[in-house]
C-alpha positions as CSV (number, residue, x, y, z in Angstrom):
1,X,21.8,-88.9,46.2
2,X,22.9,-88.4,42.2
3,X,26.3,-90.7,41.2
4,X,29.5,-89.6,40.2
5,X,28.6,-90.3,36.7
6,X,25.0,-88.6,36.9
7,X,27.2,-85.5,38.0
8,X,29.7,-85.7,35.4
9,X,26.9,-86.0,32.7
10,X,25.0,-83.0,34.0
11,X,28.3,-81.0,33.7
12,X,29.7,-82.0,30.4
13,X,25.8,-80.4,28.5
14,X,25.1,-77.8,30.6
15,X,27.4,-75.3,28.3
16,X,26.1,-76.7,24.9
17,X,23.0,-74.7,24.8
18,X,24.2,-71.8,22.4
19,X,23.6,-68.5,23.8
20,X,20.8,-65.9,22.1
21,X,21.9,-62.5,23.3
22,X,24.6,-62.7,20.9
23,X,24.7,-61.3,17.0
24,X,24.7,-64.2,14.1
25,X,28.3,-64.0,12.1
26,X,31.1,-61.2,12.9
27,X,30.9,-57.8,13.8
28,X,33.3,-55.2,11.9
29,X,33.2,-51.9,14.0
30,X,34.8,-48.6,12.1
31,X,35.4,-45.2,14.5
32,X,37.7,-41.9,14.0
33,X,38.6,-41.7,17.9
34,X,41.3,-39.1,17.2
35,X,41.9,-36.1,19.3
36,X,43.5,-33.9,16.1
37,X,40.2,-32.5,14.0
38,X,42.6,-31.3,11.1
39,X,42.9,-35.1,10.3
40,X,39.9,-36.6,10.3
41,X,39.6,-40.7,9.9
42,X,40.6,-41.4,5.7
43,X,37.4,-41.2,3.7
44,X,37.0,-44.0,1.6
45,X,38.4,-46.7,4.1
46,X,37.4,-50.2,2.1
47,X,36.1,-53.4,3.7
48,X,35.9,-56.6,1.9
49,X,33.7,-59.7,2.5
50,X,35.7,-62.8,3.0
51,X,33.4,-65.1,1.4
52,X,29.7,-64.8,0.3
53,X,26.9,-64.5,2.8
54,X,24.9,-61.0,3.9
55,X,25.6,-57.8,6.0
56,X,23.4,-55.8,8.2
57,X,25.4,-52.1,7.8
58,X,24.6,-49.4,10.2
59,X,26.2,-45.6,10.2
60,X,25.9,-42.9,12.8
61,X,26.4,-39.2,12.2
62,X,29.1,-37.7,14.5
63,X,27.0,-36.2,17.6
64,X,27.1,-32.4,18.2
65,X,29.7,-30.9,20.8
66,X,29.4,-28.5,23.5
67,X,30.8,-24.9,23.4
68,X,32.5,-22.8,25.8
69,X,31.2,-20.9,28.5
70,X,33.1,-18.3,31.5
71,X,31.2,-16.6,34.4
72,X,27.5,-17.1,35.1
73,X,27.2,-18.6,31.3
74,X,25.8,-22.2,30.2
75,X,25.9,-23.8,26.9
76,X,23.7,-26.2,25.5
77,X,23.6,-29.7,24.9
78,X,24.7,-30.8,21.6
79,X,22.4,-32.6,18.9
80,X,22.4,-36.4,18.2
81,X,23.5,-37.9,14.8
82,X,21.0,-39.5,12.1
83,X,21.1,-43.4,12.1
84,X,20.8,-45.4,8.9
85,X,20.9,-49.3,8.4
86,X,20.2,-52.0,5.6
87,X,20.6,-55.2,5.0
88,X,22.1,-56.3,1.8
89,X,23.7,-60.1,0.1
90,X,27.6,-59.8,-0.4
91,X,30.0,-61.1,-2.2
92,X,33.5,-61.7,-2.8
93,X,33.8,-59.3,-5.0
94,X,31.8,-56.6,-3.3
95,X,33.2,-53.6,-1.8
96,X,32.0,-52.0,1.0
97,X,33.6,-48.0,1.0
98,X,33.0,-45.4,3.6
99,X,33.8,-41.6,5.7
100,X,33.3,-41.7,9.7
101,X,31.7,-38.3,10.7
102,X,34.0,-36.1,13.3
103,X,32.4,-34.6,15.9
104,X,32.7,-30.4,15.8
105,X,34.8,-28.1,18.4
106,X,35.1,-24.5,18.4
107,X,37.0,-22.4,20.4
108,X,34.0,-20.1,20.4
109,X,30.4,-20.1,21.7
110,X,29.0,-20.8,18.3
111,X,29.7,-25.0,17.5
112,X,28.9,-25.6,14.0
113,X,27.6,-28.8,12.5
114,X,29.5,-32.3,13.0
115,X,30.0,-34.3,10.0
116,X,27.8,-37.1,8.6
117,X,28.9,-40.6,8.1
118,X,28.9,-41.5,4.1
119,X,28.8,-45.2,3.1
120,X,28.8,-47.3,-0.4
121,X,28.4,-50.9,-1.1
122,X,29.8,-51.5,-4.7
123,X,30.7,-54.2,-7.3
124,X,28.1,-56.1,-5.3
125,X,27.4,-59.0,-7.7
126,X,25.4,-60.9,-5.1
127,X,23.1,-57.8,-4.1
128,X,22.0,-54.1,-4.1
129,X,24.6,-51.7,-4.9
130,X,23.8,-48.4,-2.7
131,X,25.0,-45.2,-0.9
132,X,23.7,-43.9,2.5
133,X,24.4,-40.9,4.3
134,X,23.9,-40.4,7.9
135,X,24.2,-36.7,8.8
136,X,25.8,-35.3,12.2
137,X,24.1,-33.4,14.9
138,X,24.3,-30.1,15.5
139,X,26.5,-28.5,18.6
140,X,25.2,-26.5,21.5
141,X,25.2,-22.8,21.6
142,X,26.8,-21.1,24.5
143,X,26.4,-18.1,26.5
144,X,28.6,-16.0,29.1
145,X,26.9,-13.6,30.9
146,X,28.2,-11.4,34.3
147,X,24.3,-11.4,35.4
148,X,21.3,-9.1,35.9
149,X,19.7,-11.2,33.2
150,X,17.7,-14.3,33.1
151,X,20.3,-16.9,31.5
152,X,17.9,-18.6,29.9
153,X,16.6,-15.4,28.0
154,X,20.2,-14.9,27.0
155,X,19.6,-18.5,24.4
156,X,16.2,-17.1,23.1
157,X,17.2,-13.6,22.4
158,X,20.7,-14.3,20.7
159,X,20.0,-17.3,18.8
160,X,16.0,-17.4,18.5
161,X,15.7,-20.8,19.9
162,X,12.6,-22.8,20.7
163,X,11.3,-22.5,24.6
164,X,8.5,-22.7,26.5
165,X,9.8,-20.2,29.0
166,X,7.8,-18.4,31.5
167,X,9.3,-15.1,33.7
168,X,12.6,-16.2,32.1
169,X,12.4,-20.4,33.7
170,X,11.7,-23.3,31.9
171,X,12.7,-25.7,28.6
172,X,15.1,-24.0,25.9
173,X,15.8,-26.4,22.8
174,X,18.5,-26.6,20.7
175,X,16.4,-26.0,17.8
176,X,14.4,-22.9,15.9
177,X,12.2,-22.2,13.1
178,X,14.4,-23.2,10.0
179,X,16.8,-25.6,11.2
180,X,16.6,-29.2,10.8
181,X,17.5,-32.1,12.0
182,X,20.4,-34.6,11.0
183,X,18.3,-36.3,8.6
184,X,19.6,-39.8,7.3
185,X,19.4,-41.8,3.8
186,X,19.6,-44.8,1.4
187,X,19.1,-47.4,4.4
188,X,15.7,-49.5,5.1
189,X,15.6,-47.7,8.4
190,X,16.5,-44.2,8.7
191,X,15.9,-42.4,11.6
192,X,16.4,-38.6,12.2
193,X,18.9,-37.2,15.1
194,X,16.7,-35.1,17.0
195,X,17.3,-32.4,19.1
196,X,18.6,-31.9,22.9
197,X,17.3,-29.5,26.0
198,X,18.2,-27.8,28.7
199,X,16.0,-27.0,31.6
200,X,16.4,-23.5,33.7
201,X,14.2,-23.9,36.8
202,X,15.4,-20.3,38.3
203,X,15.6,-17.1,36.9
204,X,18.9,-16.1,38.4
205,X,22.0,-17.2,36.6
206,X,23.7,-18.3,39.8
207,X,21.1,-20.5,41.1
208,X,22.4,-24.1,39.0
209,X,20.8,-26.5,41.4
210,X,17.7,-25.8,39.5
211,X,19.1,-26.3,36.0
212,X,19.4,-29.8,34.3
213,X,20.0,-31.3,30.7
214,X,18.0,-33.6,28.2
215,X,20.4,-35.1,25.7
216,X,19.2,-36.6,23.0
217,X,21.2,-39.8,21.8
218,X,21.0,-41.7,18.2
219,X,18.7,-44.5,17.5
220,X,20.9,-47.8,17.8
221,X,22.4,-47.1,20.7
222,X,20.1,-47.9,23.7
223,X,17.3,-48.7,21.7
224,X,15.8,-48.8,18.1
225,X,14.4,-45.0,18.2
226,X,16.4,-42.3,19.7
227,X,17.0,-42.1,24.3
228,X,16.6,-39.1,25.8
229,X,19.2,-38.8,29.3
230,X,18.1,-36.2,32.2
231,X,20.7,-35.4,34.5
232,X,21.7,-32.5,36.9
233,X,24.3,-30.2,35.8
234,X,26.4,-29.9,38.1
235,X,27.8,-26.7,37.4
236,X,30.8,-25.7,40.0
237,X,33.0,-22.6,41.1
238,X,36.7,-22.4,40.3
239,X,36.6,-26.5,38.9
240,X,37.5,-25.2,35.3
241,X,34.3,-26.5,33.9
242,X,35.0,-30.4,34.4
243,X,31.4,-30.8,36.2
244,X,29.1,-31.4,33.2
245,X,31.4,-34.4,31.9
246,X,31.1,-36.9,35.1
247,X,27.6,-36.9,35.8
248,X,26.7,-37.3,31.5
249,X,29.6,-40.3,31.8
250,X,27.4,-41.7,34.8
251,X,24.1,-41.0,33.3
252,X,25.2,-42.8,29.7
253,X,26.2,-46.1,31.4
254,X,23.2,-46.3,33.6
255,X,20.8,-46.3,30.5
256,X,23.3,-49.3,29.0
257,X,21.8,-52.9,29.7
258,X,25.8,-53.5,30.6
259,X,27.4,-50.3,32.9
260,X,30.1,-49.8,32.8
261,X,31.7,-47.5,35.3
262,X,30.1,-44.4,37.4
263,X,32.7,-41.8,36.7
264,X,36.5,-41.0,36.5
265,X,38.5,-41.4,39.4
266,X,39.4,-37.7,39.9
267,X,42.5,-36.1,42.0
268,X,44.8,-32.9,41.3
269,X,47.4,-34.3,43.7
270,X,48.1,-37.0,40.8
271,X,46.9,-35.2,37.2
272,X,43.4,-37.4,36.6
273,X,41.3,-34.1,37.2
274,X,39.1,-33.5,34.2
275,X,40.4,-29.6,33.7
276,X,37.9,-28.1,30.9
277,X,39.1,-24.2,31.0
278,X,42.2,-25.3,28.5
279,X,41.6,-25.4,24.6
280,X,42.8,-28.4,24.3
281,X,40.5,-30.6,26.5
282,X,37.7,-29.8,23.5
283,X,40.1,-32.4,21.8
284,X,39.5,-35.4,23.8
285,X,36.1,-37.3,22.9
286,X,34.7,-37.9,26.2
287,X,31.5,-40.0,24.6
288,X,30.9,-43.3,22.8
289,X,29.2,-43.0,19.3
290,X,25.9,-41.5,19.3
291,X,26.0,-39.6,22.4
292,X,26.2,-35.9,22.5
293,X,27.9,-33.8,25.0
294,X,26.1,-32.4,27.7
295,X,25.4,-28.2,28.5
296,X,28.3,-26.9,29.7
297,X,27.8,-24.5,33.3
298,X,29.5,-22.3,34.8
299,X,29.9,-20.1,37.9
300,X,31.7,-17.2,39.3
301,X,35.3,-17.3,38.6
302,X,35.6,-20.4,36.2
303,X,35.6,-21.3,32.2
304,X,35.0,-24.3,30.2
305,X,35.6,-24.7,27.0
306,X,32.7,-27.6,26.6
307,X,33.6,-30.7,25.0
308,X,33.4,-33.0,22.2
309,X,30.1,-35.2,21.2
310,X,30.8,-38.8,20.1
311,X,32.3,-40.0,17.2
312,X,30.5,-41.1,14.1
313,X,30.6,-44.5,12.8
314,X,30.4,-48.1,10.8
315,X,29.1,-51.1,12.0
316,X,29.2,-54.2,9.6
317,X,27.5,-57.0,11.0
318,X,28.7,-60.0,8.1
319,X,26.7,-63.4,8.3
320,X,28.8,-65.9,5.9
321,X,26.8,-68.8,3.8
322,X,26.4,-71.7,5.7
């Protein structure tokens, strides 16, 4: 049997092992997180080292939004953001001056471009002095249609993009001949955004059990290269287009080493019911940096208006001189 003072012993060392999950130094993280588009987060937003040592800098594009959709429509998944990141000595002196990308909404079914994350590292007397550029993803095109056609034909024949459709089923991708992909530059490691999918497993527009997403996320998030997260769409009559956002929130946390939460608590009877067929829900940034928003669907009898893809952002990782 172990003495009082074995058991004291035991205790007082068993927390001064360090842990090795964690990052080395501090962790600066910059994000927009507004719901008001006309004012964006202040370009050139300054950070400052507090004494001299190195950062590790990484920068995400804004990911690409979701448009609307009525009817028997769908719209498809936005593109992910480019990721840069580098490595650099610091200063006191240097200055470290950046622009957080926004994520694009639209009240139509055409979502243009979310902005790229800009970033500049100056008066660096200890280091580089350098610029990199992170570009944001493009947003998903939408459809409505009152059916009698294929709704996955709808995609190829109004906006040319890529499939590999057969009798009007299978993969569309948010992509075509002639558009690229946010691209990303100045860092050691920059890593393109990539584009997202959306899988129609029936020909008729009604049938959405047999429809599903592939989003596309930013490298830095789950892992080094860019995730890809499948889930079911699940599309819904007369719920004013609040289905795609609750299974993508589930879906994001369950590919995070640390989850979260499954979902939103939803209930009309006390206002937490995600309602997408109002304007202003496109507003509200349902995702965290790097995730796009899912394809929107939609039924007889309902609208969404889509929603936004995550913000961009800054991450400053500073490691003082010892």
């Amino acid at each position: 049997m172990a003495n009082l003072s074995t058991l004291i012993q035991a205790r007082s060392t068993a927390g001064s092992t360090p842990e090795t999950n964690l990052a080395e130094g501090s962790i600066i993280w910059f994000t927009a997180n507004t719901t008001d588009g006309a004012t964006p987060y202040p370009c050139y937003a300054q950070w400052r080292a507090p004494s001299n040592g190195r950062v590790i800098v990484e920068v995400w594009g804004a990911a690409g939004s979701s448009s609307r959709v009525c009817c028997c429509g769908a719209s498809m998944p936005g593109n992910a953001g480019a990721y840069s990141k580098r490595e650099t000595p610091v200063s006191t002196s240097t200055c470290i001056c950046f622009c957080v990308g926004m994520p694009c909404s639209s009240p139509s079914n055409d979502i243009e471009c979310s902005t790229a994350t800009m970033l500049c590292v100056s008066n660096n007397s200890a280091g580089d002095t350098f610029c990199m550029c992170a570009q944001g993803g493009a947003g998903g095109y939408g459809v409505c249609i009152s059916g009698g056609q294929a709704i996955a034909c709808c995609f190829v024949g109004r906006q040319t993009l890529c499939n590999t459709l057969s009798s009007g089923c299978g993969w569309v991708c948010n992509t075509c001949s002639g558009r690229h992909n946010a691209t990303a530059y100045g860092g050691t490691t920059n890593i393109e955004g990539g584009y997202s999918k959306q899988y129609f497993g029936h020909c008729n527009p009604c049938c959405v059990n047999y429809h599903y997403s592939l989003v596309k996320t930013s490298a830095g998030v789950f892992g080094t290269e860019p995730s890809e997260i499948r889930h079911s769409i699940d599309w819904c009559r007369q719920c004013c287009g609040g289905g795609d956002v609750m299974p993508m929130i589930n879906a994001v946390t369950s590919a995070s080493k640390q989850p979260q939460q499954g979902g939103h608590i939803q209930g009309s009877w006390f206002s937490t019911q995600y309602c997408g067929c109002y304007p202003a829900t496109m507003c509200q940034t349902m995702y965290g940096t790097g995730i796009p928003a899912p394809g929107a669907g939609m039924r007889d009898n309902g609208r969404a208006q889509g929603s936004k893809g995550g913000m961009g952002a800054v991450k400053i990782n500073f490691i003082p001189n010892s």
